[in-house]
N, C-alpha and C positions, 0 to 999 in steps of 0.2 A: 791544040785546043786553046783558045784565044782566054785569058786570064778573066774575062769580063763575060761569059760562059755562063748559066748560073746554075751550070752541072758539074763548073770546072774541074772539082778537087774530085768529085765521084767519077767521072772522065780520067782522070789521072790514075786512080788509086787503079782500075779497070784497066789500065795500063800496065800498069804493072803486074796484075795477075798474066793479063797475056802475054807478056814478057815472060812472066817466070814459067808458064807451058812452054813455051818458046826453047830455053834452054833446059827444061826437063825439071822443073821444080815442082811446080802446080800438078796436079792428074786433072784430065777434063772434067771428071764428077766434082770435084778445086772451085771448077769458075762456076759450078751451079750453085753448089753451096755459097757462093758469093752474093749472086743474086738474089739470095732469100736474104741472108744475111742484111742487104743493101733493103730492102722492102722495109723491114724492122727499124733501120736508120733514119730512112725516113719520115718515120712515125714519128721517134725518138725527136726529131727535128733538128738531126744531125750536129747536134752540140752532146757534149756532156754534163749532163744535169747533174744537184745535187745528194741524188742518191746513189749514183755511182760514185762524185768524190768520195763518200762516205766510205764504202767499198773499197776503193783504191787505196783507202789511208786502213781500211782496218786488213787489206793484203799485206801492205806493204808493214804494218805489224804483225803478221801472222811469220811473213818470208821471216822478220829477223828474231825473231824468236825461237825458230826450226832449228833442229840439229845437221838435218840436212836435206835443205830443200833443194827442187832440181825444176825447170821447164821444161817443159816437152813440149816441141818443134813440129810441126809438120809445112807440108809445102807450101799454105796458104802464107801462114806466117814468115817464112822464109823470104819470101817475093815481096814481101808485104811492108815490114817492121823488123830486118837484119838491122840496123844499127842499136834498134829501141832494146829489142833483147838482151843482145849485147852488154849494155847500162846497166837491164836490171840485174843482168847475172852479177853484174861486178859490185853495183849497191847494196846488193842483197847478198851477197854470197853464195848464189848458188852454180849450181851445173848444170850443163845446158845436154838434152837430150835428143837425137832424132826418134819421132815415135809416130807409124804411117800405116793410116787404113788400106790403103790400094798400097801396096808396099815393095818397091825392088830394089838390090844391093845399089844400079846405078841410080835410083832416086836419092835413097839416103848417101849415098856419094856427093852427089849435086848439091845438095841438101848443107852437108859440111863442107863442103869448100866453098861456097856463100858464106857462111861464118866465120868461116877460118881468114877469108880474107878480107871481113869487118874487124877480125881481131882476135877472135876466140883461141885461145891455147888448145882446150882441150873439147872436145864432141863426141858423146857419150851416145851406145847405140850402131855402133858401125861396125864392133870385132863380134863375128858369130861366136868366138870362143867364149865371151863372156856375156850371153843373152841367156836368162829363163822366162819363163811365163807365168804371169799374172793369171789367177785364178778366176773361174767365175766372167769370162769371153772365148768366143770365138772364135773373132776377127784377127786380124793380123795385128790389129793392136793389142794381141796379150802378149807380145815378144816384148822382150823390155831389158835392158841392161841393168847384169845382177851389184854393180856398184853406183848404180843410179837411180832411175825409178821403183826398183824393186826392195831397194835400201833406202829409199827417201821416209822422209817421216812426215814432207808435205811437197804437194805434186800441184804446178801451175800449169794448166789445160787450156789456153787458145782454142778456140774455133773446135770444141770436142763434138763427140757421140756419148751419147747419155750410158750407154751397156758402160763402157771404161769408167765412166766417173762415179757410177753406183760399184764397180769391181773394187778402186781403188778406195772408195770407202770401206767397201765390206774387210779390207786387207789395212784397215786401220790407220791410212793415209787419211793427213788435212789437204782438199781443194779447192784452190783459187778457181775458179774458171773466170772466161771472159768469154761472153753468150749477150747477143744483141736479141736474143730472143727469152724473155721471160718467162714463156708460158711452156719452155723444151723441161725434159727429163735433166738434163745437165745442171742448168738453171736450179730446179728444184732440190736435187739430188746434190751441189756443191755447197761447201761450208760459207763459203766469198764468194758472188757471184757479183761482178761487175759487168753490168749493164752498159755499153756502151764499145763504139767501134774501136777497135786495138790496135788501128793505126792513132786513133790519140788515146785511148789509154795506156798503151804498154810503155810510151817516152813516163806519162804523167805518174805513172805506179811506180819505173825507176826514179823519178825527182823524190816522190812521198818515202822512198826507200834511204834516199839519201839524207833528208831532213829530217828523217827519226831514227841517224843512225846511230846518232848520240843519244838516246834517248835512255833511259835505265827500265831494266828488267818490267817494273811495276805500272810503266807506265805505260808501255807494250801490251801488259796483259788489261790494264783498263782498259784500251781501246777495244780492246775485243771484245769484253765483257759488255761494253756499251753497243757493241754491235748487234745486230738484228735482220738475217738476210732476210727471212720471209717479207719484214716489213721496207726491205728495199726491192724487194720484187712485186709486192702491193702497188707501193709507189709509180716504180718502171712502169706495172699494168695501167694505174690511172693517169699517166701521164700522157702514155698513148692517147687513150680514151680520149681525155681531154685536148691534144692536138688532133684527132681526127675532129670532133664534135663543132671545134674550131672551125676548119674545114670546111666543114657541110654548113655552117651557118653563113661563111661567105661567098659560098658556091651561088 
């Protein structure tokens, strides 16, 4: 794809996804969810606007104030943003977990040794001996590692399904998600919901992790306090609006 493209980076990223089907990361329902995902972007006008920085910085105050937070991984993100996670585990302190709707031992295999050879020591999720389940789903996502997700006191959700992140609520978990889609259960249903594609927000939540890392207790919990997802979900909605309306007016 020639740099001068002016689909270039959305070409690339798309590359990447079928690269990681390719070697067993992605599941093909993976690259559908991608597509919609990609519609929503978009809209968005494929930059990150300011109600997602907003988000970003009140995540990245949420991560370092946890006692023990953890991400959970799945194949999208894998293929996707392996170095970015990486970052944030390390600026945040957290644990990095695999956690998989369509879910089989060689995915979550594939799945950490991606990681493990961006850097990761440790991937949480892969010994059956130490998996229970999340209360309150179905899916294969209520399997969870009982000294990671199931012991977190805040849970970072990539590219989720709405059922998990109302479970992990109901189970007394703080969630970040990252949902290019506003108007999803996830969206509504997450404490943080950054709006925006997670190949640039997941490097930019690791930077805001790092530059607040020195930050004292007080000032951690002001940012939260000043936070307000519904009214950064508002925002998100009329921001669409208003690049579609844009749109239609020079069509």
């Amino acid at each position: 794809v020639p740099a001068s493209h002016p689909r270039a980076e959305s070409l690339r990223i798309r590359e990447l996804l079928v690269d990681g089907y390719s070697t067993g990361l992605v599941a093909r329902e993976g690259l559908l969810a991608h597509g919609r995902g990609e519609a929503f972007d978009y809209l968005l006008g494929e930059q990150t606007a300011g109600f997602a920085r907003r988000a970003i910085r009140a995540a990245a105050a949420a991560m370092l104030l946890a006692a023990s937070p953890v991400i959970s991984v799945n194949g999208n993100t894998a293929a996707l943003c392996p170095q970015e996670m990486l970052r944030l585990a390390r600026s945040s302190g957290s644990m990095i977990e695999v956690n998989l709707f369509y879910a089989s031992e060689e995915r979550r295999r594939s799945i950490a040794r991606v990681l493990k050879e961006c850097g990761s020591d440790t991937v949480l999720g892969l010994d059956p001996a130490s998996r229970g389940s999340l209360p309150g789903i179905d899916s294969a996502r209520r399997v969870a590692d009982t000294g990671g997700i199931l012991a977190a006191d805040l849970v970072v959700v990539p590219l989720e399904d709405g059922d998990r992140t109302r479970a992990l609520k109901a189970a007394g978990k703080t969630v970040v998600a990252f949902d290019l889609n506003p108007f999803s259960r996830t969206a509504g249903d997450a404490d943080i919901t950054i709006v925006d594609n997670v190949v640039r927000a997941m490097g930019l939540l690791a930077d805001r992790c790092r530059d607040l890392s020195a930050a004292d207790r007080l000032s951690l919990e002001g940012i939260l306090r000043d936070y307000d997802n519904g009214r950064v979900l508002s925002e998100a909605m009329l921001h669409m609006e208003s690049n579609l309306r844009e749109r239609a007016r020079l069509a």
